[in-house]
Each structure stands twice: as C-alpha cells, then as structure tokens.
C-alpha positions as CSV (number, residue, x, y, z in Angstrom):
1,X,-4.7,-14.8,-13.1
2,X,-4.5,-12.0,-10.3
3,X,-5.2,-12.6,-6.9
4,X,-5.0,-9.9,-4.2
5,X,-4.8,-10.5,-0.3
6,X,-5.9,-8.3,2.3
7,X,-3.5,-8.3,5.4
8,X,-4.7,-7.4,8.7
9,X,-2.9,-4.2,10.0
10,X,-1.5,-3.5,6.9
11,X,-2.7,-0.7,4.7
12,X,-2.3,-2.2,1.1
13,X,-3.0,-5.3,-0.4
14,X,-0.6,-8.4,-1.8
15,X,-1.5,-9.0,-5.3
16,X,0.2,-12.0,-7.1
17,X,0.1,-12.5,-10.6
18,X,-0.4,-16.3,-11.2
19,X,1.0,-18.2,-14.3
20,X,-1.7,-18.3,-16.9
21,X,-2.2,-22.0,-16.6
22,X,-2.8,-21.8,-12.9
23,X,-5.9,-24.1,-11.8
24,X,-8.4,-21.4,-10.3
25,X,-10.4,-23.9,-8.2
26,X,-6.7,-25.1,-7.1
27,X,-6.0,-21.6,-5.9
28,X,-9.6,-20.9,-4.4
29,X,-9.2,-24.5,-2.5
30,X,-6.2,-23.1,-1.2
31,X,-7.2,-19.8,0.2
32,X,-10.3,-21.6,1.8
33,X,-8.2,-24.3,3.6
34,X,-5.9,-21.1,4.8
35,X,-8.7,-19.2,6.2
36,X,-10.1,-22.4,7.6
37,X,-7.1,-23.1,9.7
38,X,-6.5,-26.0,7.7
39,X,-2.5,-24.3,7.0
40,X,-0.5,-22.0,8.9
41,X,1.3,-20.2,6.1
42,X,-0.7,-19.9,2.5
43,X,2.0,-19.9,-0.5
44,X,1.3,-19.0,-3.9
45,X,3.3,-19.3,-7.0
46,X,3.6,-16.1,-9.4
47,X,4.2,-16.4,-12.8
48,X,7.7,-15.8,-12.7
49,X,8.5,-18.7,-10.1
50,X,9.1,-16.5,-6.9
51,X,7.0,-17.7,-4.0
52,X,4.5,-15.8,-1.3
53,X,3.7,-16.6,1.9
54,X,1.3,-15.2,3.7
55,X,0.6,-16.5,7.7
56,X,-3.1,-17.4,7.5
57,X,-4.2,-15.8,10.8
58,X,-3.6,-12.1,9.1
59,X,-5.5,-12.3,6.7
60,X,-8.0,-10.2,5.9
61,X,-9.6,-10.9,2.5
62,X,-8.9,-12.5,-1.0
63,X,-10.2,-11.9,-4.6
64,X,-9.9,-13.9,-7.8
65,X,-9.3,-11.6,-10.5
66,X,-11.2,-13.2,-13.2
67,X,-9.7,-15.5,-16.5
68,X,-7.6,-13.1,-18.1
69,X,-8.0,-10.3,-16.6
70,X,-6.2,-7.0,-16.8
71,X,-3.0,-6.8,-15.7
72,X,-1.6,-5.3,-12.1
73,X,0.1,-2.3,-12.3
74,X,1.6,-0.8,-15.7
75,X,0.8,-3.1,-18.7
C-alpha cells in the first residue's frame, strides 16, 4: 500500500510504501489521531522495516493509495 504525506513548507511529498499486509483502516486510524493532536510524531512502517516519522503539526495532507496499487517510482 502507498501512502503519501504532504509537509508544510516543503515542496514534495513523503511517500511510504507499506508492507502488503498492512491493515488500511490501521494506517488511516493513525493519520487521523496525528492530525487530531492525538500524537506528536506519526510513524509508519515501510515494507522493508525502516521507520518514518513525521511531527504531526507539519503536516499538510495524506492519501491512501488504493489495495495494490501501482508502485512509487520505477517498477
């Protein structure tokens, strides 16, 4: 699953690339209790192990690629 972050002040967007197994309502649960104040810092997982943090107060927008979805990048 792809996810991409908008970052206030910042011209280009994060984009993570989940593991396939990755619970999407887990993920969108998260990114909701970020913008909501709920966490300082949102982390996320990619599919290779490395970890993301992204401080909650900068950012600008999310999206959910959708199940399967093309890949980031060069495939």
């Amino acid at each position: 699953m792809d996810v991409r972050i908008g970052v206030t002040d910042h011209p280009r967007e994060i984009a993570v690339k989940l593991a396939g197994d990755t619970d999407r309502a887990a993920v969108k649960a998260q990114i909701e209790a970020a913008l909501a104040g709920s966490a300082d810092t949102l982390w996320l997982t990619d599919e290779k192990g490395g970890e993301v943090g992204i401080p909650s107060a900068r950012i600008a927008f999310a999206e959910i690629g959708p199940e399967g979805g093309s890949p980031i990048g060069f495939g």
